[in-house]
KENUNU-422287 format. One record per residue (C-alpha): residue in one letter; x, y, z; residue number from 1. Coordinates in steps of 0.05 Angstrom, whole numbers, plus 5000, padded with zeros to 4 digits. Each point is the difference from the previous one (the first is absolute). Layout:
<pts>
resn	east	north	up	resi
a	X	Y	Z	NUM .
...
</pts>
This chain:
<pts>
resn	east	north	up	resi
x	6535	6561	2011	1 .
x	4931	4983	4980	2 .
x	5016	5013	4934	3 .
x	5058	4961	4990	4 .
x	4962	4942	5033	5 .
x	4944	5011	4941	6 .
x	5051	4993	4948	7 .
x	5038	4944	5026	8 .
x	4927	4966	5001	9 .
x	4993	5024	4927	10 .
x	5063	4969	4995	11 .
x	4994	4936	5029	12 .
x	4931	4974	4983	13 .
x	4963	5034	4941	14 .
x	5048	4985	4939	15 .
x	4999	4924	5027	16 .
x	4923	5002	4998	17 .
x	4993	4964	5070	18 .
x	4930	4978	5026	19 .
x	4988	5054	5046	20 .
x	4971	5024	4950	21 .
x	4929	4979	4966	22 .
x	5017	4977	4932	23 .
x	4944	5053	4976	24 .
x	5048	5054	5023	25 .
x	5058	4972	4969	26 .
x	5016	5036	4927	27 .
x	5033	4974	4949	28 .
x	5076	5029	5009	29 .
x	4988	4964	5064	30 .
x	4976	4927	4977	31 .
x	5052	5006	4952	32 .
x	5054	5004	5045	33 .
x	5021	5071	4985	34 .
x	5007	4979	4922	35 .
x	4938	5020	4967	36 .
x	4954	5071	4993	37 .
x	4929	4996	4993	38 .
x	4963	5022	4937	39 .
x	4950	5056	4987	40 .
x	4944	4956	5013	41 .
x	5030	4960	5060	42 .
x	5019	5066	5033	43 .
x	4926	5020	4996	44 .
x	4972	4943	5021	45 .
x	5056	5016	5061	46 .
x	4980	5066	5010	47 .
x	4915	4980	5004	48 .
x	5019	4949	5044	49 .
x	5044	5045	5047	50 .
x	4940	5050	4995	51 .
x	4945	4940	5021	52 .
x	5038	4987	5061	53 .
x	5013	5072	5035	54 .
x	4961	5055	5000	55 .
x	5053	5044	5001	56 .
x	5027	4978	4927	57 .
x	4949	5028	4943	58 .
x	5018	4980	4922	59 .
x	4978	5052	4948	60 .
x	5021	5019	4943	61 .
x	5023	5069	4969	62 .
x	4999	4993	4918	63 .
x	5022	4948	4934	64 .
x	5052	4988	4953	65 .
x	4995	5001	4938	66 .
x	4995	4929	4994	67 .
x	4943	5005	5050	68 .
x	5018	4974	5067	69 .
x	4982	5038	5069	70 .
x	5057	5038	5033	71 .
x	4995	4972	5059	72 .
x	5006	5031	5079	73 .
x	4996	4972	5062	74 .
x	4987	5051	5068	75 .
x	5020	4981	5070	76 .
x	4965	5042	5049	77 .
x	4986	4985	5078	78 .
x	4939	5018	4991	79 .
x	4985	4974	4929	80 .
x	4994	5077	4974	81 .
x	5012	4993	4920	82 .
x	4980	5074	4983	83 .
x	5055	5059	4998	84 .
x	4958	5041	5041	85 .
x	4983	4944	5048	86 .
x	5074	4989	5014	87 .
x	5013	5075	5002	88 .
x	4950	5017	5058	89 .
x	5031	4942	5037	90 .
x	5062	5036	5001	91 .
x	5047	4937	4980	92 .
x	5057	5015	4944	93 .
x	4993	4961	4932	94 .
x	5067	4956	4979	95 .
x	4989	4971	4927	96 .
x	5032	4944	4979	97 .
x	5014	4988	4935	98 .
x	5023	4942	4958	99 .
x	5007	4966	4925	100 .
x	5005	5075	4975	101 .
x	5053	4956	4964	102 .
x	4962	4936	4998	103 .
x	5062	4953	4997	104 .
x	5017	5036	5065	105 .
x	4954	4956	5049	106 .
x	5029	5009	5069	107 .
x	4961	5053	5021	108 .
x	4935	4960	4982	109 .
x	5014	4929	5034	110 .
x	5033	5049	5069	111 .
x	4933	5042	4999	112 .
x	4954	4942	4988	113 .
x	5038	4965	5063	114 .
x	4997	5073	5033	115 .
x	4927	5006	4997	116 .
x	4990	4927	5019	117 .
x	5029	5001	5060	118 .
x	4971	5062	5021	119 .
x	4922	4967	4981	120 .
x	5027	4937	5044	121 .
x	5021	5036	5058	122 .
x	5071	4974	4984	123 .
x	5023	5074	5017	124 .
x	4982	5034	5048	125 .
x	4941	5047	4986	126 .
x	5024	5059	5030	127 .
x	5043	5020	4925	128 .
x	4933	5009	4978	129 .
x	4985	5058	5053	130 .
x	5024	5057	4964	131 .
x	5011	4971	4934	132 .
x	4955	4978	4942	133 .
x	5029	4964	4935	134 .
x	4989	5009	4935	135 .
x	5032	4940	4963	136 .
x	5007	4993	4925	137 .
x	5010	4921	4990	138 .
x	5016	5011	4915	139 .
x	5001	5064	4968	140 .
x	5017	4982	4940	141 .
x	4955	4949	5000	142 .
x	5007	4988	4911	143 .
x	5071	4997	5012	144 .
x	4993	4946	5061	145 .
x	4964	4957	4957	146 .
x	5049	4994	4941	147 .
x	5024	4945	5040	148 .
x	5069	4955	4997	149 .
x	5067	4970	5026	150 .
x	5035	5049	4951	151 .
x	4976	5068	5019	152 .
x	5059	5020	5036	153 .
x	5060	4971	4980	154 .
x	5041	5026	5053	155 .
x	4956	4981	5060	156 .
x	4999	4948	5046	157 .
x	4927	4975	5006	158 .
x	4950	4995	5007	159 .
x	4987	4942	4949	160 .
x	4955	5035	4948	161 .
x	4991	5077	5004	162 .
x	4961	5056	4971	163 .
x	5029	5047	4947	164 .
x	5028	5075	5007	165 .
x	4954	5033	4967	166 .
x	4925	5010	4990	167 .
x	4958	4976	4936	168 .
x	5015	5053	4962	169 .
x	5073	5000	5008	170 .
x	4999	5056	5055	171 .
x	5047	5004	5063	172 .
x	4945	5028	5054	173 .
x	5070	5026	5047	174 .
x	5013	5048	4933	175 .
x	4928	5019	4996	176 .
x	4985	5046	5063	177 .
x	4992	5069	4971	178 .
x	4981	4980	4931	179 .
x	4947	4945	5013	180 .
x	4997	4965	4943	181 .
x	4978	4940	5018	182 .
x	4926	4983	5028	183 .
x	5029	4973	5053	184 .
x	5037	5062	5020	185 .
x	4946	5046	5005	186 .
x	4961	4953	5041	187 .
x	5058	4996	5037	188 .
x	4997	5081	5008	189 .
x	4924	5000	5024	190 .
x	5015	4947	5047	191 .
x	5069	5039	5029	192 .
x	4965	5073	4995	193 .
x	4936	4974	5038	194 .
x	5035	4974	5054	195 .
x	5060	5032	5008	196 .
x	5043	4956	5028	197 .
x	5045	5024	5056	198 .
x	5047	4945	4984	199 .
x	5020	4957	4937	200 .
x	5048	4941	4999	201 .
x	5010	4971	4918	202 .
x	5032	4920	5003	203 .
x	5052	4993	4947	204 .
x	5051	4952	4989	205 .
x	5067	5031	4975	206 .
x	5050	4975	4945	207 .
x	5067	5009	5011	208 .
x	5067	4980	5031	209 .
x	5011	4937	5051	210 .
x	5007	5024	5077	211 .
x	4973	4980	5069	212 .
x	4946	5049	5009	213 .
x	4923	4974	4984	214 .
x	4972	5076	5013	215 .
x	5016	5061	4957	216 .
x	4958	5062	5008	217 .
x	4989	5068	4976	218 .
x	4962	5058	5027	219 .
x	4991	5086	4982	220 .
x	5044	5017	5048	221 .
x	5043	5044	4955	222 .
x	4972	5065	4978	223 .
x	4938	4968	4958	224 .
x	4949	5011	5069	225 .
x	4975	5049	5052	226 .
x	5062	5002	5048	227 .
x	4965	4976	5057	228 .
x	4972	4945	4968	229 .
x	5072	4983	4978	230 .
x	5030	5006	5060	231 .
x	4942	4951	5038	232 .
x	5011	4957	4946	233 .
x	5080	4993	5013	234 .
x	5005	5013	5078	235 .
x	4938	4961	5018	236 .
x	4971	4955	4957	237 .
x	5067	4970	4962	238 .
x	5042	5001	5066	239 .
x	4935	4955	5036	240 .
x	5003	4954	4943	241 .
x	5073	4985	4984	242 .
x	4994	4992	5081	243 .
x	4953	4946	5003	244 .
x	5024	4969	4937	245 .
x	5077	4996	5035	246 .
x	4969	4967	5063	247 .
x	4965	4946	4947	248 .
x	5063	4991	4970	249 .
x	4982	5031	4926	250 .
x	5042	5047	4973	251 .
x	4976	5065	4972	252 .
x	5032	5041	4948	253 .
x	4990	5059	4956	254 .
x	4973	4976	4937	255 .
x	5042	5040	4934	256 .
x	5043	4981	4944	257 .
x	5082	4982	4999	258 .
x	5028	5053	4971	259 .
x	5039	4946	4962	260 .
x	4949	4944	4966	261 .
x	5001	4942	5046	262 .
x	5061	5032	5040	263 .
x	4988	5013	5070	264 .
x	5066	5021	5017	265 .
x	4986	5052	4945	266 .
x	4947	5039	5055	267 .
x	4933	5012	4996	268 .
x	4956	5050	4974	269 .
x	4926	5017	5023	270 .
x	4955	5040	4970	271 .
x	4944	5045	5014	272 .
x	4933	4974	4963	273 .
x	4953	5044	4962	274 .
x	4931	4993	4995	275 .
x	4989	4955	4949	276 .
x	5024	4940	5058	277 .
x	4953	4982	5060	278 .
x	5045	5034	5055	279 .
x	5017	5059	4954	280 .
x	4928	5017	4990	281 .
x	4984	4990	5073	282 .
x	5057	5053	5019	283 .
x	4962	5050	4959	284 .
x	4932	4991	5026	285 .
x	5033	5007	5070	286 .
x	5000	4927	5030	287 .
x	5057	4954	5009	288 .
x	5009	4940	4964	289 .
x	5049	4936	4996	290 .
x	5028	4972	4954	291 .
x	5021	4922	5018	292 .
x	5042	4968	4964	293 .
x	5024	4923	5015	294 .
x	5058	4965	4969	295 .
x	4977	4964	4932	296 .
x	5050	4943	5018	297 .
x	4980	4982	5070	298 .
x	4953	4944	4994	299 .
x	4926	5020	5004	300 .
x	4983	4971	5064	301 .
x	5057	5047	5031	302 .
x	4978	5060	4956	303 .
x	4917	4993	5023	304 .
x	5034	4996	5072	305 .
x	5035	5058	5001	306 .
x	4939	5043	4967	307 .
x	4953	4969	5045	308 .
x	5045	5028	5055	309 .
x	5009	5067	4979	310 .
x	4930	5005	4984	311 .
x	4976	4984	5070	312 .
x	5059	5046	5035	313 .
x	4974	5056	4961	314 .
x	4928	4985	5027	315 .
x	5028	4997	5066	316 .
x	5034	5069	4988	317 .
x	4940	5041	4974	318 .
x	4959	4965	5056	319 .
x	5046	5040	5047	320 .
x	5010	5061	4949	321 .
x	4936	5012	4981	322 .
x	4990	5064	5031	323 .
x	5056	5038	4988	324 .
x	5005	4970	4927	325 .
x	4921	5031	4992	326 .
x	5033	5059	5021	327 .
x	5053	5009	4961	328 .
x	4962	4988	4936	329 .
x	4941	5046	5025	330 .
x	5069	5046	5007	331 .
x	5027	4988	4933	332 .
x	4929	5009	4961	333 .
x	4992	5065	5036	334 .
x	5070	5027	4990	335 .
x	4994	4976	4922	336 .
x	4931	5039	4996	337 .
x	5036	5053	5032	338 .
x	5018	5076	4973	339 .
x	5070	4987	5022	340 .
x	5003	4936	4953	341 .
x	4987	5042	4940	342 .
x	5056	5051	5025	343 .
x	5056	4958	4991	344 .
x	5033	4959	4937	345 .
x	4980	4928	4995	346 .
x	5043	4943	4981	347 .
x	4980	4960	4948	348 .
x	5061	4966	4985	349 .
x	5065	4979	5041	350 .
x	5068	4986	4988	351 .
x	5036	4953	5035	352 .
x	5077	5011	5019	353 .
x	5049	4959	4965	354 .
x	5054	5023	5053	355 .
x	4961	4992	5063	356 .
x	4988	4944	5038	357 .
x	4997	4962	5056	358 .
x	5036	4941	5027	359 .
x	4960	4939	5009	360 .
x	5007	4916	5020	361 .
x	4968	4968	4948	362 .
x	4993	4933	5013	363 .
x	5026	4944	4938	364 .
x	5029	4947	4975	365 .
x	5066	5003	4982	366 .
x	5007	5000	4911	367 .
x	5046	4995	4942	368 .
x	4988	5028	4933	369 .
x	4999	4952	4945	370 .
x	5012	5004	4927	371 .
x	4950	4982	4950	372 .
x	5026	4941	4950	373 .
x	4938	5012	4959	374 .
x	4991	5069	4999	375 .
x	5061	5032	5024	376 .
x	4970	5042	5054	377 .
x	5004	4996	5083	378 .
x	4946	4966	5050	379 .
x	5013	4988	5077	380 .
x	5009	4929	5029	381 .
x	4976	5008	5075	382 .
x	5027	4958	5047	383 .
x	4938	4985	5062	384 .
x	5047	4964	5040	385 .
x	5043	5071	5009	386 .
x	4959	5046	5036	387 .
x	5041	5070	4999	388 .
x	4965	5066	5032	389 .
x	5037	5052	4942	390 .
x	5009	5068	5023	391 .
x	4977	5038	4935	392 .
x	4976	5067	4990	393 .
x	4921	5018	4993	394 .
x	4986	5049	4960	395 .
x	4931	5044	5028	396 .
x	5008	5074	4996	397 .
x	4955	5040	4966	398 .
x	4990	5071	4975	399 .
x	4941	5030	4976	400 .
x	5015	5002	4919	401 .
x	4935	5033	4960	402 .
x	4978	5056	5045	403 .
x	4938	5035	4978	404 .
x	4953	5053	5031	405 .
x	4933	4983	5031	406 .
x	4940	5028	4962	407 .
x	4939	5015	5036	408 .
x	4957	4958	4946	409 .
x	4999	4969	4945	410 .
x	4955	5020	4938	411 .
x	4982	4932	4953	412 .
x	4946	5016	4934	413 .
x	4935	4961	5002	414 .
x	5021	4960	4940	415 .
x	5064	4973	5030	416 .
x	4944	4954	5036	417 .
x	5039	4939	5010	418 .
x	5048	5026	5036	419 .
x	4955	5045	5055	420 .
x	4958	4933	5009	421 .
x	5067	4962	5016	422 .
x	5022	5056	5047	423 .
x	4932	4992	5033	424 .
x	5020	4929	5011	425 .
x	5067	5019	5028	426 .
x	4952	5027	5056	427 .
x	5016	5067	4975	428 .
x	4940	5048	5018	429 .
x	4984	5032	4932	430 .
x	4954	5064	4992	431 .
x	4965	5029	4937	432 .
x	4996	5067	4979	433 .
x	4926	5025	4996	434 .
x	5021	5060	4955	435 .
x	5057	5022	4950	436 .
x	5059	5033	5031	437 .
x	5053	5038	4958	438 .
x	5062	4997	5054	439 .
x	5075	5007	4995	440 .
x	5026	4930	5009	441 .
x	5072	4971	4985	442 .
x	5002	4943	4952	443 .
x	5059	4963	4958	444 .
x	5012	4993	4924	445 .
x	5037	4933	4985	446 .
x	5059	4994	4960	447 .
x	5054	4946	4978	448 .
x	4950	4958	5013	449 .
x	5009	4918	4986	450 .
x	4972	4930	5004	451 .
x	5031	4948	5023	452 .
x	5020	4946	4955	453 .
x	4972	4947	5034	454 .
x	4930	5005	5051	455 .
x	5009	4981	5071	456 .
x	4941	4978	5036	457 .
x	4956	5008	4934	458 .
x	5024	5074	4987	459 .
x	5057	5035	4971	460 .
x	5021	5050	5046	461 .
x	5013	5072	4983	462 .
x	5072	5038	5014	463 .
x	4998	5087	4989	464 .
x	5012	5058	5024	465 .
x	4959	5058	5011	466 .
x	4993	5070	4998	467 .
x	4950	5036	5055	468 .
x	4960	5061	4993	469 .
x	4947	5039	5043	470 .
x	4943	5028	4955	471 .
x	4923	5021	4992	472 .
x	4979	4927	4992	473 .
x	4910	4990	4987	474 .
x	4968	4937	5042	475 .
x	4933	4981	4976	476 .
x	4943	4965	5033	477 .
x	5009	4933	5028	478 .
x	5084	5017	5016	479 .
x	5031	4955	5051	480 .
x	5027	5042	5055	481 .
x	5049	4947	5043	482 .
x	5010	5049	5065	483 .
x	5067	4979	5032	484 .
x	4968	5018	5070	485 .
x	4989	4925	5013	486 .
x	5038	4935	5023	487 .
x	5007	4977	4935	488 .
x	5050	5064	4972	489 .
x	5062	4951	4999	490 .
x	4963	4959	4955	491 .
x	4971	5052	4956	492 .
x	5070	5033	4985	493 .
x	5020	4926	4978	494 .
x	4955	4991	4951	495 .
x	4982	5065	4971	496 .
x	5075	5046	5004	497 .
x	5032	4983	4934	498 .
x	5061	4990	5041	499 .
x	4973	4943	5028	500 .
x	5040	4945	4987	501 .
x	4934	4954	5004	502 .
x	4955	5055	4971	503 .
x	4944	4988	4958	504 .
x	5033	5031	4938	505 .
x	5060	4955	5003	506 .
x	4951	4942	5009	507 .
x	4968	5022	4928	508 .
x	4942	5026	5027	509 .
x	4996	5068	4964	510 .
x	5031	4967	4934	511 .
x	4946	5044	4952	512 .
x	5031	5062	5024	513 .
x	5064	4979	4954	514 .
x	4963	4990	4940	515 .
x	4994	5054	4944	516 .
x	4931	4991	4967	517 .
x	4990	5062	4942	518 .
x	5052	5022	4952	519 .
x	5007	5049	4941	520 .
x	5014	4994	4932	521 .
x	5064	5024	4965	522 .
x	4975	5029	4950	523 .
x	4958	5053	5055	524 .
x	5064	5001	5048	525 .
x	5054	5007	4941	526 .
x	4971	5067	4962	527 .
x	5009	5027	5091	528 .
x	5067	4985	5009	529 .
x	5038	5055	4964	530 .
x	4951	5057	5037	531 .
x	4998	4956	5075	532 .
x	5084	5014	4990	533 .
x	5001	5074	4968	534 .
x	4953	5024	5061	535 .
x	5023	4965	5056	536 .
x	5078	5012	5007	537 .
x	5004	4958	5068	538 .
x	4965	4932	4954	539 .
x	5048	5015	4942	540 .
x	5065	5001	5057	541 .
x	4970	4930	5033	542 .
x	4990	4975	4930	543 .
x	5074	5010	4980	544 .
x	5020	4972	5070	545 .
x	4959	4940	4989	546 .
x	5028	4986	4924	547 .
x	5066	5010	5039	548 .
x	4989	4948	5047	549 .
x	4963	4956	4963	550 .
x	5014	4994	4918	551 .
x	4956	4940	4994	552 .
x	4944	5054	5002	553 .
x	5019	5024	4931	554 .
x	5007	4926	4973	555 .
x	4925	4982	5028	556 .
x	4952	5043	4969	557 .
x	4951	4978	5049	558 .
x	5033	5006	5058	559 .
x	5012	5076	4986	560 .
x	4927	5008	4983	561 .
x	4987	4982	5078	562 .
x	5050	5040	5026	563 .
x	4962	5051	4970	564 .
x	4937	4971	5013	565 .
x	5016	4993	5070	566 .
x	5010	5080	5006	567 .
x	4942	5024	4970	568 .
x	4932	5024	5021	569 .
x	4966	4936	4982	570 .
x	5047	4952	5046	571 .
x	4950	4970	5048	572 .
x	5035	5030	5069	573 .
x	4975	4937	5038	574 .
x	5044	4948	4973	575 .
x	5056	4987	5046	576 .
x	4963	5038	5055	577 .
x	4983	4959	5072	578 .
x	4921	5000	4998	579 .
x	5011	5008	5078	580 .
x	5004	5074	5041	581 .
x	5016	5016	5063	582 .
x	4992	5054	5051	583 .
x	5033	5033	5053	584 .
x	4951	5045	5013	585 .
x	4968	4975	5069	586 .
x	4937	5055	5000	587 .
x	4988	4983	4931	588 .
x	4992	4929	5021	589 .
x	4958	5012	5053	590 .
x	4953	5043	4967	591 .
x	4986	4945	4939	592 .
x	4994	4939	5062	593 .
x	4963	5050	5049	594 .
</pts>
């Protein structure tokens, strides 16, 4: 009941900005009546004021932008800790909450602000601070937030002006999880791998169709995490908060796509996330995340109600979950670091059913399709004065798609230094080899391999295939050996298996290996040819073969030259080949980390 009465308060008197409150306290969504978000320098101001006034609420700061602003962070701690080891030792859990990771997407900033406020005020009660210490990121994308106006959003209703998508440099930070380009991202990283959160929520607002429902969600609870993190996740913590969230009146629903544009009679589709988005890449470091998503054409003063709601239910529910959440993450770590981990394939893709589903109420408005005078194509007309609940199918099950087998390390070359550094900022643990080792180790060759046309998120991703061998591969000196005996294995088979669908390589980051650099000369290669095909019957067959297949070798002088070129001794071996080894040799490893 208690919290039903808090959010009926919430309800009641913050949007209208009453005088119980000291103006001081007040922010600006508030003195605007619900219309207007603060900017980056009125939401510091905010945050150094909330920080003056409580000793429990510390500002700090955990890196820049590129255009040079502070990332800004705001703790709430009972007892004022603002260290991750201080908090540990006191035993409380660690809920982050994040917002403006799309800066036009404010609600989470103007609810957490309020949040935090009325905790420093005593305007809740202090107990949700017992077991529970916040982490709260006001503006992520803090370049982004500042690229300021009333037509950032077309689709969204309020608030008046709004930040932009993206950051300064054109990068979406919820694409940007494994990769890190951007500055802020691997601030972002130290900050996440320092502390560990046990629990993330990341404010969003959603485009989409028109229905009733403020609150869409989305959460690992299909394959992507340790299974009894998932099931914690879907049995506890989402059945508590679409609980509480009924009792207040606000609907909750599963946040996915119509499997028809803009047609919710269509069904629905959801998705499981990879790591590249904020509750795909918490999955894989083994600690649950949210994903909150509220209804881009509810008004904003609805919207920052609704987060502010779910944000405080879900401190409410860690307050009482904190222990058996520590466990099961203590539980998931150790069964990831686990023997028994490396025994059995690992998922690193899913497909979802196109035949299965589930029956769900989804709660509308009642629509007609419309032709297009101007263009000839169909939009909805939604009709808010006929509420229908639609019985439509959700679409949700998942089977593992891209199995592959769990090495017991992973080999990287001391030159390939960009990327061990970045896996050290993953909060990978990362040893070095004191002294050469000559070891069998499987690897992959590369083949069909292309660009795409276009980059996405700065980069043109990779597509291949590739071939797998096991042979005598040398390590010198200074080799990264990544030891899958640690928490952070999920993570590690991400980013360095070539199967990977967010892998490094696909992300560009082994680009060279592609690249031929020396060549030969016809006039050495040509005098070769007729004695490489008289004394090697199985080159002269594949030759035939390939003029066979292929004419437009005997048109392009050139292009046989390499064909040749490519099958004789002086064909540097390494182009094509992953740079990256790996080991399933578990008294090998132990000897080069022992």
């Amino acid at each position: 009941m208690l919290i039903v009465l808090l959010l009926l308060s919430f309800t009641c008197s913050a949007l209208a900005a009453t005088s119980t409150l000291n103006k001081d306290f007040l922010t600006e969504f508030e003195e605007s009546g619900g219309l207007r978000t603060p900017s980056y320098e009125q939401t510091r101001q905010t945050s150094l004021r909330l920080a003056s006034s409580s000793n429990q609420i510390t500002f700090t700061t955990f890196g820049f932008s590129p255009e040079g602003r502070d990332l800004m962070l705001l703790i709430a701690d009972r007892d004022g800790a603002a260290t991750p080891t201080a908090v540990r030792e006191s035993g409380r859990a660690v809920l982050m909450l994040q917002a403006c990771i799309h800066a036009g997407e404010s609600d989470g900033k103007d609810a957490g602000l309020m949040l935090l406020r009325d905790l420093a005020i005593g305007a809740l009660p202090p107990e949700l601070l017992d077991n529970v210490t916040i982490l709260f990121l006001p503006i992520f994308n803090v370049d982004g937030h500042e690229h300021y106006g009333p037509l950032n959003r077309p689709n969204q209703n309020g608030p008046e002006e709004m930040g932009f998508r993206v950051t300064a440099t054109n990068l979406n930070l919820n694409r940007d999880f494994m990769k890190a380009d951007a500055p802020e991202m691997l601030a972002w990283l130290d900050l996440y791998s320092a502390w560990m959160p046990d629990f993330l929520v990341d404010a969003h607002v959603s485009d989409g169709a028109d229905f009733q429902a403020t609150l869409m969600y989305d959460m690992p609870i299909r394959g992507n995490m340790e299974a009894g993190l998932s099931l914690w996740s879907r049995d506890v913590f989402l059945h508590d908060l679409e609980s509480s969230l009924a009792d207040a009146h606000e609907l909750l629903m599963p946040y996915g796509g119509f499997r028809r544009w803009h047609d919710p009679r269509s069904g629905i589709n959801v998705w499981i996330s990879g790591p590249r988005y904020t509750h795909g890449y918490t999955a894989i470091r083994n600690r649950p995340g949210l994903l909150l998503e509220t209804h881009v054409l509810k008004d904003y003063a609805t919207r920052v109600q609704g987060t502010y709601l779910v944000f405080l239910e879900t401190l409410r529910i860690l307050g009482r979950e904190h222990d058996t959440l520590g466990r099961l993450i203590a539980d998931a770590d150790q069964a990831t670091a686990s023997a028994d981990f490396r025994r059995l394939p690992y998922p690193l893709t899913f497909r979802r059913s196109d035949v299965d589903s589930v029956m769900i109420d989804f709660p509308g408005f009642d629509y007609d399709m419309v032709q297009s005078e101007v263009t000839g194509g169909q939009y909805p007309v939604f009709h808010r004065d006929r509420p229908e609940t639609m019985r439509i199918p959700l679409f949700g099950s998942f089977e593992p798609e891209t199995m592959v087998l769990v090495p017991e390390a992973f080999l990287i070359p001391p030159q390939w230094s960009d990327v061990i550094e970045l896996i050290e900022r993953h909060g990978v643990v990362v040893e070095r080899l004191t002294k050469a080792v000559t070891m069998k180790a499987e690897s992959v060759r590369f083949e069909g391999v292309s660009w795409a046309e276009k980059p996405f998120e700065g980069r043109h991703q990779l597509s291949y295939h590739t071939t797998s061998d096991v042979a005598e591969r040398s390590f010198p000196v200074g080799t990264a050996l990544v030891d899958l005996a640690q928490p952070g294995a999920r993570l590690v088979l991400h980013a360095l298996h070539p199967e990977g669908p967010d892998a490094l390589v696909r992300w560009g980051f082994f680009n060279p290996i592609f690249e031929r650099k020396e060549y030969i000369e016809s006039y050495i290669l040509e005098p070769l040819l007729p004695g490489m095909l008289a004394n090697d019957p199985a080159l002269a067959a594949e030759w035939d073969a390939a003029r066979e297949a292929s004419p437009e070798l005997l048109e392009n002088h050139w292009s046989a030259l390499l064909w040749f070129y490519e099958r004789s001794p002086w064909w540097d071996d390494r182009i094509g080949r992953y740079p990256i080894a790996w080991t399933f040799d578990r008294v090998m490893v132990d000897e080069l980390t022992h």
